[in-house]
TIRO-2110 file (N, C-alpha, C; in Angstrom, 1 decimal):
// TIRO-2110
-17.9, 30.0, -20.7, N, 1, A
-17.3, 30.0, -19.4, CA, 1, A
-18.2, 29.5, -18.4, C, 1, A
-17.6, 28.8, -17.6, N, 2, A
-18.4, 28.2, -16.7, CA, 2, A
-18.5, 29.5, -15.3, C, 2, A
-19.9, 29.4, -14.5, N, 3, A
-19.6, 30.0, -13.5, CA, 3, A
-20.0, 29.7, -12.0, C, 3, A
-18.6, 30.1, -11.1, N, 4, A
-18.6, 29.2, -10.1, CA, 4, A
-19.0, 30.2, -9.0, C, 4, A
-19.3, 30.0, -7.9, N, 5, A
-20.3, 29.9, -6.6, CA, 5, A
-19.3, 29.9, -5.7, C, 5, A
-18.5, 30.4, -5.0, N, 6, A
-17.7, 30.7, -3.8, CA, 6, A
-18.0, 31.6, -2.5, C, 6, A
-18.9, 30.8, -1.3, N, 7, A
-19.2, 32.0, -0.7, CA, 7, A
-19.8, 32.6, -0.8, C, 7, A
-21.2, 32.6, -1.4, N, 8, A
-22.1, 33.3, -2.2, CA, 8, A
-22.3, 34.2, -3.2, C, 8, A
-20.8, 34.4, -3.7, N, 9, A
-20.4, 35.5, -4.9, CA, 9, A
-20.1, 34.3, -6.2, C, 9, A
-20.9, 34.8, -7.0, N, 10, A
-21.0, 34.0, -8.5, CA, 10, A
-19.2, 34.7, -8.9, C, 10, A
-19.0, 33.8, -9.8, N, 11, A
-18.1, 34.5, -10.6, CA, 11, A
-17.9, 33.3, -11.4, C, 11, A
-17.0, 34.2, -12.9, N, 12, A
-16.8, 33.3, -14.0, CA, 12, A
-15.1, 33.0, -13.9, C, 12, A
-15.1, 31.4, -14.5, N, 13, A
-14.2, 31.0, -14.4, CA, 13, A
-12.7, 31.5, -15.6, C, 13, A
-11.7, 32.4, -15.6, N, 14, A
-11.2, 32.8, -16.4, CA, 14, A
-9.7, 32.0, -17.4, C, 14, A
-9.6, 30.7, -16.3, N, 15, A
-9.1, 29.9, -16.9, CA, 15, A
-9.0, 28.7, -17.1, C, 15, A
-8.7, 27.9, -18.7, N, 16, A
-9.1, 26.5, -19.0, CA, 16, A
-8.3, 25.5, -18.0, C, 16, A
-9.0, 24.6, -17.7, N, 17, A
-7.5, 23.6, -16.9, CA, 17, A
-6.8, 23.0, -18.0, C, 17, A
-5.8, 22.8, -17.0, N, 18, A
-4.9, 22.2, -17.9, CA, 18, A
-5.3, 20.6, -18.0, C, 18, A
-5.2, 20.2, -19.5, N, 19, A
-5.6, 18.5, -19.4, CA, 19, A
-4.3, 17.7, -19.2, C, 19, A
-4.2, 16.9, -18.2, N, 20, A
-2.7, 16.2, -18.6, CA, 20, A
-3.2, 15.0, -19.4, C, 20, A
-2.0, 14.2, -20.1, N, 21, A
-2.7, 12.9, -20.3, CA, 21, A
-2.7, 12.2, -19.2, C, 21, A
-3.7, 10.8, -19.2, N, 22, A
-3.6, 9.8, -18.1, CA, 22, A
-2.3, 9.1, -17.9, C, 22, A
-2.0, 8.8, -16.7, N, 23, A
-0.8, 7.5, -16.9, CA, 23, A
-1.5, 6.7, -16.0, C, 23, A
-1.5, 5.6, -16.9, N, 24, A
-1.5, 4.1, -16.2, CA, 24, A
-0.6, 3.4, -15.1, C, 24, A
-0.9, 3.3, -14.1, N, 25, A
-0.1, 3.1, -13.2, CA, 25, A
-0.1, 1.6, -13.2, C, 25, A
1.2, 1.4, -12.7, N, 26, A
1.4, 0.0, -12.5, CA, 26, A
2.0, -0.5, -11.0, C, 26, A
1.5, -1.9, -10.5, N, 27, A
2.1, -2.4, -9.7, CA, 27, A
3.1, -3.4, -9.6, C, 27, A
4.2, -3.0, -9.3, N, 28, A
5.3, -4.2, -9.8, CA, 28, A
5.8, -5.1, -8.2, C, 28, A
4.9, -5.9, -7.8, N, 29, A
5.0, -6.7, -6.6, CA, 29, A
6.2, -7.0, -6.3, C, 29, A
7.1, -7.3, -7.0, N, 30, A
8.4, -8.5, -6.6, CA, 30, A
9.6, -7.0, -6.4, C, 30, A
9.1, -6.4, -6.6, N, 31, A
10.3, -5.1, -7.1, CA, 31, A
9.8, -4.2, -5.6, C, 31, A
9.0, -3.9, -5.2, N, 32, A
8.8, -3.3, -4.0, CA, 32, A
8.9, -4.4, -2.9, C, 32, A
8.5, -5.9, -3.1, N, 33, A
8.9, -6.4, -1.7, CA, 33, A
11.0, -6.9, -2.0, C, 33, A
11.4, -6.5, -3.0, N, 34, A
12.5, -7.2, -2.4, CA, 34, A
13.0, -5.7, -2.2, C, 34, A
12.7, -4.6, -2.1, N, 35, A
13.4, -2.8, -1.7, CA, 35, A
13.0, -3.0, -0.2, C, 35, A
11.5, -3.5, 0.0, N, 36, A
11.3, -3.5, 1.3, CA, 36, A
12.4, -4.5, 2.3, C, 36, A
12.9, -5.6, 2.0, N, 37, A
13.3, -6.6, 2.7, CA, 37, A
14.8, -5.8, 2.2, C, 37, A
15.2, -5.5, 1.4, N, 38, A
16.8, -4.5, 1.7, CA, 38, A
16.6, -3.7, 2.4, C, 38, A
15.4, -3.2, 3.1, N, 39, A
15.5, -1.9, 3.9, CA, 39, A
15.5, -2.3, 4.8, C, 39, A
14.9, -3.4, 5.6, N, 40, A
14.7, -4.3, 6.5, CA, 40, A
16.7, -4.6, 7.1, C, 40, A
17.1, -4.9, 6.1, N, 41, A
18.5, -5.8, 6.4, CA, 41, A
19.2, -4.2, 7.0, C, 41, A
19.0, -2.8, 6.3, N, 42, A
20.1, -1.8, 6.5, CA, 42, A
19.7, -1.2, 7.8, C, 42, A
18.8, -1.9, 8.8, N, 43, A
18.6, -0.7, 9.3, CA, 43, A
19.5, -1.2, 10.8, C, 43, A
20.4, -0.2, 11.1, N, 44, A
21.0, -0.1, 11.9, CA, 44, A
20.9, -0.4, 13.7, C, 44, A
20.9, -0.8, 14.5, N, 45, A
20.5, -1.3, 15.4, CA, 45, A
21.0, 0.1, 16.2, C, 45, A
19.7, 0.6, 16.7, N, 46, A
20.0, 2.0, 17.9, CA, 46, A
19.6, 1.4, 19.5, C, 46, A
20.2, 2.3, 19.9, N, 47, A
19.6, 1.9, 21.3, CA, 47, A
19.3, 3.3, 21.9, C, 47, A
18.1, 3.1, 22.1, N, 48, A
16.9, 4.5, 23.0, CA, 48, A
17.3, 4.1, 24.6, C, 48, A
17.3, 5.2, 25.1, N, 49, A
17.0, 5.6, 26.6, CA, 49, A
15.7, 6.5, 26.9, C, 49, A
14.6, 6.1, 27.8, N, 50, A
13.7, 5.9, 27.9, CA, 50, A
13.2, 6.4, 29.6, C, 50, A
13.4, 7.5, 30.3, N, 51, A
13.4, 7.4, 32.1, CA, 51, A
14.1, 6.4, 32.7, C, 51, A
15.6, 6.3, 31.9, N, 52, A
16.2, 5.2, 32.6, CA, 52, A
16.6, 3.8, 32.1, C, 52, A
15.4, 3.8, 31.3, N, 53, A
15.0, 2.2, 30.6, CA, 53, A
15.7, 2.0, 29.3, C, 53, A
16.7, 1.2, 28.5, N, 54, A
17.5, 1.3, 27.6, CA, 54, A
16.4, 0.2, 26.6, C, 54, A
15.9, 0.7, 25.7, N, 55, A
15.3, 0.0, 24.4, CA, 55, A
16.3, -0.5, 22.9, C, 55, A
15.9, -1.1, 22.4, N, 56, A
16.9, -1.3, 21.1, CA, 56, A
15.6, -1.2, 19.5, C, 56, A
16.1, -0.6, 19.4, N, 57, A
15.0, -0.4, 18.1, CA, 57, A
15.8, -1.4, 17.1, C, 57, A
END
């Protein structure tokens, strides 16, 4: 058992971690910019009031 140091009080550690396996992550370029540019086209045209001042997001 390993023992760990918290605050000045020693104590032993009473449980194992858990090991996950690794995942390899991947980047799929073409697949997040064409979600980005569909989110782009859906987004709805609002219009903010502002002290008067009318904005369009």
């Amino acid at each position: 058992m390993t023992t760990l140091l918290y605050r000045g009080q020693a104590y032993s550690q009473n449980t194992v971690g858990n090991q996950k396996p690794l995942v390899q992550l991947t980047y799929r370029r073409h697949t997040y910019q064409s979600r980005q540019a569909e989110a782009q086209t859906h987004v709805p045209q609002v219009q903010l009031t502002y002290r008067g001042v009318r904005y369009k997001r």
